[in-house]
C-alpha positions, 0 to 999 in steps of 0.5 A: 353691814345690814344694820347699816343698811337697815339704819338707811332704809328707815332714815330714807321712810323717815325723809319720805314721811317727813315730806308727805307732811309738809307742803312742798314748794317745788311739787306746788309749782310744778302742778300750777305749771300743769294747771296752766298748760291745760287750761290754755285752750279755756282761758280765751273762751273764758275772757270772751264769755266774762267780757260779753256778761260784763259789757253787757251788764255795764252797758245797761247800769250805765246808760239805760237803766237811766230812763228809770231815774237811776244816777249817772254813778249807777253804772261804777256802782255796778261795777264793784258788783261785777268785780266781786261776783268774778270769783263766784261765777267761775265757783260754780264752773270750776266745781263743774270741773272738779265733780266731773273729774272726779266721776271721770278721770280721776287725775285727782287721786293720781296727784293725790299719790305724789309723795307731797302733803295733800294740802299742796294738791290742794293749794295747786287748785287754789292757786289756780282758781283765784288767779284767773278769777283775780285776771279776770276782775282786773280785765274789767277795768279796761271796759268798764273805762271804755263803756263808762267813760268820764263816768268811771274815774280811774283816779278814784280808786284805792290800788292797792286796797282794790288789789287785796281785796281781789285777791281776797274774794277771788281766794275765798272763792277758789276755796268755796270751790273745793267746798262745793265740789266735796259736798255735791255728789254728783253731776246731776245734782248741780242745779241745786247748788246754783238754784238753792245756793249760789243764785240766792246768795249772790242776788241777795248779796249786793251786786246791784244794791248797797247795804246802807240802802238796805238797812235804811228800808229795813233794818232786820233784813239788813242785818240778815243780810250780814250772814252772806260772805258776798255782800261783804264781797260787793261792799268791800268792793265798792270801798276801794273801787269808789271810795269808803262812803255809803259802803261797810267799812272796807277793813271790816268787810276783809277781817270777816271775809278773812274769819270766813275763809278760814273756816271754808278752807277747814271745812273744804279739806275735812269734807275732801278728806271725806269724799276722797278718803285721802290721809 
C-alpha cells in the first residue's frame, strides 16, 4: 500500500511540475480578469487624459499649423503618429506601475507563486497592457472624425491592416513595458527612462515628420533613423491609415517590428528573471 501510495505522490509532483511549465489557459484568463477589475477606476481617467493629449494634438496639426504653410493632409498625417505613440505613452505609466509595485506590494511575487508557468503571469500584463492601448488607439478615430471632418477619410483606411498593426505596436509595447520595468531600479530613476530614452526615441520616431522627407534632406540621418522600432511604428501607420504611398512599405515595417518584438520579449523575461529571481 505505501508504494502505491508513494507511486501517487510522485504522479501528482510530477502533473504539478509538468503545469509550472507550460502556460495555463484558465490561470491566464483569471488574471486578465483581475487585471481588468482593478483597473476599472483608471480606465475613464486614462480615456480623459488620451482624449484631451489627442484633440488637442489634431486641433493644431489640423487647422492651425495652416498659418505656417502646412497642408490641409497635415492633420490625418498626424494622426497616424498619434495612433502609434498610444502604446508608448502608456509604456512608461504602465512601467510606473509595475516599479512601484515592485518597491510596494509586491502582488507580482504572490502571482509569481501560482503553480502555473511564469510566462502566464507574464503574458497576463501583456495582454493587459496592449488592449487598452489597442482601445485607446482606435477611440481616436471618432475624434479625429469629429475635429478633422472632410479632411479625415474614413473610406481611406485599410481595416484590416490598420487592426494588425495596432495590435502589433500596442504588443511590442506592452513588451517593452516589461523591459522597462526589469531594467530601471527604482522610482526615482525614472526621469532617465523618459528624458534619455523614451522622449528622444519617440521625437526622432516619426510622429510629426515621415521618412521619405528625411531621407530626402539627409540620407545618412535617414538610415539612422532605421534603428528606431517607432518609426517603423508611425510609417506603418500612416500606410494603413492614408494609404502605402510616401511611407515605408507597411509589410516591411510589421516584419521588422515583428523580429523586434522578439527579441524585446527574450530580453524583458531574462532581465525579469533577474530582478525577481523567479525559476
Amino acid at each position: 500500500m505505501s508504494r502505491i501510495f508513494q507511486k501517487e505522490i510522485a504522479k501528482r509532483n510530477q502533473k504539478e511540475i509538468a503545469k509550472r511549465d507550460q502556460l495555463d489557459l484558465d490561470i491566464l484568463k483569471q488574471l486578465i480578469r483581475l487585471e481588468f477589475t482593478n483597473a476599472k477606476q483608471v480606465l475613464l481617467d486614462k480615456f480623459i487624459n488620451f482624449y484631451i493629449w489627442a484633440g488637442c494634438s489634431m486641433l493644431v496639426s489640423g487647422y492651425l499649423m495652416q498659418s505656417f504653410g502646412t497642408s490641409d493632409a497635415f492633420g490625418p498625417f498626424q494622426l497616424g503618429g498619434i495612433i502609434a505613440s498610444v502604446g508608448i505613452f502608456e509604456l512608461y505609466g504602465n512601467a510606473v506601475t509595475f516599479v512601484s509595485d515592485l518597491e510596494g506590494d509586491h502582488t507580482i511575487a504572490y502571482y509569481l507563486t501560482l503553480p502555473t508557468h511564469t510566462s502566464t503571469v507574464l503574458c497576463s500584463h501583456i495582454f493587459y497592457y496592449s488592449t487598452i492601448g489597442t482601445l485607446m488607439s482606435f477611440a481616436s478615430l471618432p475624434l479625429a472624425k469629429l475635429i478633422l471632418w472632410n479632411r479625415f477619410d474614413l473610406f481611406a483606411i485599410s481595416w484590416a491592416k490598420l487592426l494588425f498593426f495596432v495590435v502589433l505596436t500596442n504588443v511590442f509595447c506592452a513588451t517593452a513595458t516589461l523591459l522597462a520595468s526589469a531594467l530601471i531600479p527604482s522610482m526615482d530613476k525614472f526621469d532617465i527612462l523618459w528624458t534619455r530614452v523614451m522622449f528622444p526615441l519617440w521625437f526622432l520616431g516619426g510622429y510629426s515628420f515621415a521618412w521619405n522627407s528625411v531621407y530626402t534632406t539627409s540620407p545618412k540621418l535617414a538610415y539612422a533613423l532605421l534603428l528606431n522600432p517607432i518609426i517603423y511604428m508611425s510609417e506603418g501607420m500612416r500606410a494603413a491609415l492614408l494609404g502605402q504611398e510616401g511611407s515605408i512599405n507597411f509589410w516591411i515595417c510589421s516584419a521588422i517590428l515583428l523580429v523586434m518584438l522578439v527579441g524585446i520579449a527574450v530580453w524583458s523575461y531574462k532581465a525579469l528573471k533577474k530582478r525577481l529571481d523567479f525559476v
